[in-house]
C-alpha positions in Angstrom: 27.0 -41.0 -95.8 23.4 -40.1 -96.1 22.8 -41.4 -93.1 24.8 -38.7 -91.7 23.5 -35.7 -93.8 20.3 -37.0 -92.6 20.9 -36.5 -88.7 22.8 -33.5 -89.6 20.0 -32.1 -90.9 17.5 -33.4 -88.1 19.7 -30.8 -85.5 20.3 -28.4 -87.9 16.7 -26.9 -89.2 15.6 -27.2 -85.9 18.0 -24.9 -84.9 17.6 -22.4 -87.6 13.9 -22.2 -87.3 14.2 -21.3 -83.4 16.8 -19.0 -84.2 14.8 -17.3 -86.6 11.7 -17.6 -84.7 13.5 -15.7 -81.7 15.4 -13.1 -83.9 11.9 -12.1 -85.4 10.4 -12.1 -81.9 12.6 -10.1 -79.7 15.0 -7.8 -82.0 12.1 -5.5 -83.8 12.9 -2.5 -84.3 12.0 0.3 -86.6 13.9 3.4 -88.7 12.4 6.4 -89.8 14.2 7.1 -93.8 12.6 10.2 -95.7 9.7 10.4 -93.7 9.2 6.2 -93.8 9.1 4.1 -91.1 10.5 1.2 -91.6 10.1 -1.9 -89.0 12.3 -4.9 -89.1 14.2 -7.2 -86.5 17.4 -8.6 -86.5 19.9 -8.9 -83.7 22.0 -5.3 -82.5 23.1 -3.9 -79.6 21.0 -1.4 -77.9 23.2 1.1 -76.5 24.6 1.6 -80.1 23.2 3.7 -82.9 23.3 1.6 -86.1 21.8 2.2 -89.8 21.3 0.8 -92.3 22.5 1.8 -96.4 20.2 1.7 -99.4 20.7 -1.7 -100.8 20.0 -3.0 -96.7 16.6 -1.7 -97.3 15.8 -2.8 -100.5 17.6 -6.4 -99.2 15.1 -6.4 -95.8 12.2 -5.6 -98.1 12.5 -8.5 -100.4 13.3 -11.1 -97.3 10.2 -9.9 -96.0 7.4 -9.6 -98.2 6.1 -12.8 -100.1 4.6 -12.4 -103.2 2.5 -15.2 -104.9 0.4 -15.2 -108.2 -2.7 -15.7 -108.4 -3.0 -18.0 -111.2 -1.0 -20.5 -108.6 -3.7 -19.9 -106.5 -6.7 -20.6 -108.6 -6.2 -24.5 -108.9 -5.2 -25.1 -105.5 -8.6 -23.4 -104.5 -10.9 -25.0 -106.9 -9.8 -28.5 -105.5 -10.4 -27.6 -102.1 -14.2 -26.4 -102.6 -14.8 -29.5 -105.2 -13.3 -31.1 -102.6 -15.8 -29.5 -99.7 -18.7 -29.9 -102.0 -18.2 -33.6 -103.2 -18.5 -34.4 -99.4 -21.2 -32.2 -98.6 -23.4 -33.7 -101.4 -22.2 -37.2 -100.5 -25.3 -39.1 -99.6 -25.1 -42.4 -98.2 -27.2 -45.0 -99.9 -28.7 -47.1 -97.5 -29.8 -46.4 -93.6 -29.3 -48.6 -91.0 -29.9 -48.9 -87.7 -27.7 -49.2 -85.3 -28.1 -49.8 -81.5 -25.8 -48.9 -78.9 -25.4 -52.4 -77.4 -25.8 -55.3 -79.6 -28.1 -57.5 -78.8 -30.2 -54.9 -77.3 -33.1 -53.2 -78.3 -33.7 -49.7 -77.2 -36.8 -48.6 -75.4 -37.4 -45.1 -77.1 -40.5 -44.8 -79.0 -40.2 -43.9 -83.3 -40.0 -40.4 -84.2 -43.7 -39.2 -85.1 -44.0 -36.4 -88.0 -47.2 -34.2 -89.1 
């Protein structure tokens, strides 16, 4: 039985995100209320005049704005420039020399320094 949630759910979100993708691509569309424009996309039909009531509004502002706190934030950047700096100031701690073939030496001379 989960087997088959499982491979429902492999067609299924596929299919939701393209859907979504293509209603955000290709239905924008914008409405002027009091003076505000307001620009969303979902699917209509262009030859039709439609509108849209209060609580639509205030429902298509919500799905569309993301709001995130900045205390969530503040961890997950902290570990990614501790992160960034631990392997910046990694040092290795021994040099060797490698050659491109093994077996053979190369024929460039040492580096010379003033």
């Amino acid at each position: 039985m989960k087997q088959l949630y499982l491979n429902i759910l492999k067609c299924l979100l596929p299919v939701l995100f393209i859907s979504y993708l293509a209603g955000i691509t290709f239905f924008t569309h914008s409405h002027v209320v009091n003076g505000v424009t307001i620009v969303h996309s979902h699917p209509f039909n262009k030859d039709t005049e439609h509108k849209h009531t209060t609580t639509e509004f205030q429902l298509i502002h919500l799905l569309s704005h993301v709001l995130t706190a900045g205390a969530l934030m503040l961890p997950l950047l902290l570990a990614v420039y501790v992160s960034v700096l631990c392997a910046l100031l990694n040092k290795p701690e021994s040099f060797g020399y490698t050659s491109s073939f093994h077996g053979v030496l190369s024929l460039r001379a040492p580096p010379f320094y003033c």
